[in-house]
C-alpha positions in Angstrom: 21.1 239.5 78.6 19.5 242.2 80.6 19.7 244.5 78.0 17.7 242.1 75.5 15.4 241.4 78.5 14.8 245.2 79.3 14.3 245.8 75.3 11.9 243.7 74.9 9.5 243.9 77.9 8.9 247.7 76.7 9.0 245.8 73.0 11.6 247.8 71.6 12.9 244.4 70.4 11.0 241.4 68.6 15.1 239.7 68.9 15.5 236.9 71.6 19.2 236.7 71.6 20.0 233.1 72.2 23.2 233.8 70.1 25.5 233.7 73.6 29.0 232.8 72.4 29.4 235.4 70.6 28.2 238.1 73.3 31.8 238.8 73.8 32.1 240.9 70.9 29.9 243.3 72.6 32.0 242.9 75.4 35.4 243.7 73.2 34.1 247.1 72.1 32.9 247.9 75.8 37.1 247.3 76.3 38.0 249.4 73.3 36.3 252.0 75.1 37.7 251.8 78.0 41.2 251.7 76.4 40.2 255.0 74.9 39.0 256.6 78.4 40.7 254.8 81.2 36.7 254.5 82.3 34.7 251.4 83.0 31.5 252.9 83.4 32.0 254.1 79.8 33.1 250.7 78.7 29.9 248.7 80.4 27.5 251.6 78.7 28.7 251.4 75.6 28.9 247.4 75.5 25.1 247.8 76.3 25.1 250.0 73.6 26.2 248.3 71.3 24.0 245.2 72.2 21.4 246.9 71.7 22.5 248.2 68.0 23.0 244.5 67.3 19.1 244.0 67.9 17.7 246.7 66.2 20.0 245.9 63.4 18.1 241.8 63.9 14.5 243.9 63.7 15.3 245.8 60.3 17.0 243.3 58.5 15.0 240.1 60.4 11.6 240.0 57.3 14.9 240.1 54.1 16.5 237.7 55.7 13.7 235.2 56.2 12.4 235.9 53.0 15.9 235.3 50.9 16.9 232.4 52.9 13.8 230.4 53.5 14.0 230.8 57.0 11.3 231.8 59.3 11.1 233.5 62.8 14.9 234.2 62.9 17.0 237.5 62.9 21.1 238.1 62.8 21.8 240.0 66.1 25.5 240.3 65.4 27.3 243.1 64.7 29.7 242.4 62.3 27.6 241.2 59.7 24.9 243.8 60.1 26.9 246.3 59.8 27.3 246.5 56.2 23.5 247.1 55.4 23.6 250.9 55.3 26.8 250.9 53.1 25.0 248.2 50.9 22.0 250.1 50.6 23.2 253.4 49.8 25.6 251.7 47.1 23.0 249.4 45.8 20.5 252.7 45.2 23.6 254.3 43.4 24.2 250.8 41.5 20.3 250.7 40.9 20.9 254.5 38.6 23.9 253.8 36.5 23.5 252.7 32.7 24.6 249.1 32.1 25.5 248.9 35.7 22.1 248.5 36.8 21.4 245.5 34.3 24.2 243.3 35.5 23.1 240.1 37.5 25.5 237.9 38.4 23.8 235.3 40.5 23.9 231.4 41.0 20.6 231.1 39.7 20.9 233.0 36.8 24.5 231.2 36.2 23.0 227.9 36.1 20.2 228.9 33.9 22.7 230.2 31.1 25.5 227.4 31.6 23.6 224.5 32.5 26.0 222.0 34.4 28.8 224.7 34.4 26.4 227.1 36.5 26.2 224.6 39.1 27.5 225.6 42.6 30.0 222.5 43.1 31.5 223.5 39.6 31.2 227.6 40.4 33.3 226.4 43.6 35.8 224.5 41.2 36.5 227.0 39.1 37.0 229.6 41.6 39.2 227.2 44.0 41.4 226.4 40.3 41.7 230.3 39.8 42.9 231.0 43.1 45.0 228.0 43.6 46.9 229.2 40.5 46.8 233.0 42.1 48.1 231.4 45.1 50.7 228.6 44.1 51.9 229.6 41.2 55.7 229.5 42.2 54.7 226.7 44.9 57.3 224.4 43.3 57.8 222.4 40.7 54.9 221.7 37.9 53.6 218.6 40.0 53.1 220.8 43.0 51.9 223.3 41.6 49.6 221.3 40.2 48.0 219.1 43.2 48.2 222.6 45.2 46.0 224.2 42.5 43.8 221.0 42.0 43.8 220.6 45.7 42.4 223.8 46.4 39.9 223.3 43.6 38.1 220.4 44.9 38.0 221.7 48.6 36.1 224.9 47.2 33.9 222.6 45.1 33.2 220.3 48.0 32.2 223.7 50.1 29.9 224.9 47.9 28.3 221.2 48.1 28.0 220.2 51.6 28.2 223.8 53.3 24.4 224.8 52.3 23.6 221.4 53.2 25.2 221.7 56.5 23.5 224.7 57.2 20.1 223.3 56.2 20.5 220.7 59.0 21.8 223.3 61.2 18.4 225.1 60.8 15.9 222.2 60.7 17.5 221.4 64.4 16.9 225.1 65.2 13.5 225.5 63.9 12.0 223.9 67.2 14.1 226.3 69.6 12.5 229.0 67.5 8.9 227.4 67.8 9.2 226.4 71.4 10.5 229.9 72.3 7.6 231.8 70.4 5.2 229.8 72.2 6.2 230.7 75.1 6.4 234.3 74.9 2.6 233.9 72.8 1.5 232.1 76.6 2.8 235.4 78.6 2.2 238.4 76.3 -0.4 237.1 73.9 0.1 236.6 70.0 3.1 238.4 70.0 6.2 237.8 67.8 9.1 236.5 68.8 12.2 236.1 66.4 15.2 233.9 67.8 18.5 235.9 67.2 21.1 233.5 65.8 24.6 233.5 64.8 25.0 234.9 61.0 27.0 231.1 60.6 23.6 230.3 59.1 23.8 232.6 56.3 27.1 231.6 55.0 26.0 228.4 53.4 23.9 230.4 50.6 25.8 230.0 47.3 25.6 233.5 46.9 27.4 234.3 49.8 30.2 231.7 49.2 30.8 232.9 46.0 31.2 236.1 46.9 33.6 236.0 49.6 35.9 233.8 48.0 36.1 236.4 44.9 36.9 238.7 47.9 39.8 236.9 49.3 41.9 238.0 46.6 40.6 241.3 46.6 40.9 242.2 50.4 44.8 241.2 49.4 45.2 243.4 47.2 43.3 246.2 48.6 45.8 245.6 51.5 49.0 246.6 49.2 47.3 249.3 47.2 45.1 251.5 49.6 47.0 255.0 50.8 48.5 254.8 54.3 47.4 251.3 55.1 49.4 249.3 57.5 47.2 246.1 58.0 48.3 243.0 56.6 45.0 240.3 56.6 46.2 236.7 58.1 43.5 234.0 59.7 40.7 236.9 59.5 40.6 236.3 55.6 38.4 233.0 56.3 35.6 235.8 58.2 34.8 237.7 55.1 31.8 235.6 54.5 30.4 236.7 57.9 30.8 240.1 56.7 29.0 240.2 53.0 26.2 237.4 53.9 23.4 240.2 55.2 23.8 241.7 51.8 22.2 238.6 49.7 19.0 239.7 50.9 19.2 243.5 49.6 20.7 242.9 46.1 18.7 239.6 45.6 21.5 237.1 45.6 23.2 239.1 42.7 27.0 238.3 43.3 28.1 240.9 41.1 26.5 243.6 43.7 27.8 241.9 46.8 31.5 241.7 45.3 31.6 245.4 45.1 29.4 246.3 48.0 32.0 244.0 49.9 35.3 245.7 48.3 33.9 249.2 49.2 33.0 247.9 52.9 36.8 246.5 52.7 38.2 249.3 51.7 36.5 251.8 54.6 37.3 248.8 57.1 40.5 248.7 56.5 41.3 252.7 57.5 38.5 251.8 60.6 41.7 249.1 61.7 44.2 251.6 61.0 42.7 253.8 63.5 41.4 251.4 66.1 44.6 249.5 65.9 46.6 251.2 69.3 43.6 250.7 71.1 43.1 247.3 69.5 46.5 246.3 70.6 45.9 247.9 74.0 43.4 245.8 75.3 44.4 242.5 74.0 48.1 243.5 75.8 45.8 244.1 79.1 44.2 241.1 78.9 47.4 239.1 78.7 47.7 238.7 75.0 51.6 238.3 73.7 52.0 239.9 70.4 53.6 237.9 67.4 57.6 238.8 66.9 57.7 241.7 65.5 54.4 242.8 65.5 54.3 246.4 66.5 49.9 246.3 66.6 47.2 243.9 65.8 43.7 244.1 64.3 40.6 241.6 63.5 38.4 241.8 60.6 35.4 241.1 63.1 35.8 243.7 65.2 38.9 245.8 64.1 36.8 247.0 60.8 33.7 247.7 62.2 32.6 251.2 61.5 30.0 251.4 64.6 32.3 250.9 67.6 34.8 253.5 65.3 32.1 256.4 65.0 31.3 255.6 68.8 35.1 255.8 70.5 35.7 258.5 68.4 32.5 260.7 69.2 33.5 259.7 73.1 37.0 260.8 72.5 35.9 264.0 71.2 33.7 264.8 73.7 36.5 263.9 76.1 38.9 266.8 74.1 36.0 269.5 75.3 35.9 268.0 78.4 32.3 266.5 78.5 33.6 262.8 78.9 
């Protein structure tokens, strides 16, 4: 909170964070640190540090966002979706130069122009939840399992990609006056200057594009897990974050799903070695703070913080700056 104040009375930040729950994540990497260095002046710096990554990121991405989702005066101050934006723009500029790549748009608008009732986002949800309900349940049992596991998980997907953008529309119209009443009163002490509300990126995730996308990357992330060199993470419960971690990118590529599918896989793929790395100190601080590891679990990770490349680059530029004896 004192960083966000401090930020923006010398208006190095237009981001009001009012996104507190999830202030702990800055908070986690601040104990990373501090796993690394035995140091909890390091840890509390870089915590700030990092909280004050999150807003810029909010700043830069805040006009896409507001623009692509239709809603205004907001930013995404939180670090684990934000940080895919410069992957996703270096790949979408190599994407943008390739023959025959650069033509394919795969989005839900341009879906339900070509198929009509098929394109729809409650049958796009359908189709996918059949696919992987068969991918998933194939050997569940008998054929009448199988099929009301498959079916099953068809109609949930369809009934997500129904009611979860209307959810989230209701979300926001209940959020619009925080963000109005909160402008104003920042306009009253510092004149006609902007303020954008930081919120959780839980109000992205209802955009078809994003669902889509991150259920076509469930499967993926699986079987990037088995096939990637050296890995040793195994994705559990974190499989239901990936659509935290591609929704920023709907903005950038336009909604096109095709772009976000492999933007995600190639941020998948780099987060996965990220956990591999951060995983003893991972483990570390979640056995300090009392945490008991599963049966035979030798480490554990998290897709929200475990593959973010930001606090990586940062514990290892302290570490080697401890090997030269700086830190």
């Amino acid at each position: 909170i004192l960083v966000n104040i401090a930020l923006l009375l010398t208006r190095m930040t237009r981001t009001l964070n009012v996104d507190v729950w999830n202030f702990w994540h800055f908070a986690f990497v601040g104990s990373l640190v501090v796993a690394a260095t035995n140091n909890l002046a390091y840890g509390i710096i870089i915590a700030a540090l990092v909280a004050a990554l999150a807003l810029l990121f909010a700043d830069w991405s805040a006009r896409a966002v507001q623009q692509f989702y239709g809603v205004p005066g907001i930013s995404v101050p939180h670090l684990a979706s934000a940080q895919i934006l410069p992957i996703a723009i270096v790949l979408n500029w190599i994407m943008d130069r390739i023959p025959g790549i650069n033509r394919i748009n795969i989005s839900t608008e341009t879906i339900e122009r070509r198929f009509g009732v098929f394109g729809e986002p409650v049958i796009l949800g359908l189709i996918i939840g059949l696919v992987l309900g068969l991918i998933a349940f194939y050997n569940a049992g008998d054929l009448g399992t199988v099929l009301a596991k498959v079916l099953g998980t068809g109609m949930t997907l369809a009934a997500v990609m129904l009611l979860l953008p209307r959810m989230v529309k209701i979300l926001m119209e209940g959020l619009l006056p925080v963000s109005d009443a909160a402008q104003e009163f920042v306009r009253k002490r510092t004149g006609d200057r902007e303020l954008l509300v930081g919120l959780d990126s839980a109000i992205l995730i209802g955009h078809p594009a994003a669902i889509s996308s991150s259920l076509i990357l469930v499967p993926i992330a699986i079987i990037l897990s088995i096939i990637l060199p050296g890995n040793r993470v195994i994705l559990f419960a974190d499989l239901a974050v990936i659509p935290f971690i591609v929704a920023m990118t709907a903005p950038l590529v336009r909604g096109n799903v095709f772009r976000m599918v492999v933007i995600g896989t190639v941020t998948l793929a780099v987060g996965f070695y990220v956990a591999n790395a951060l995983a003893p100190l991972f483990t570390s601080a979640a056995v300090a703070s009392g945490f008991k590891l599963p049966a035979d679990a030798l480490q554990i990770t998290s897709v929200v913080d475990g593959f973010l490349w930001v606090p990586y680059v940062i514990i290892e530029a302290i570490q080697g700056l401890g090997v030269i004896g700086i830190v």
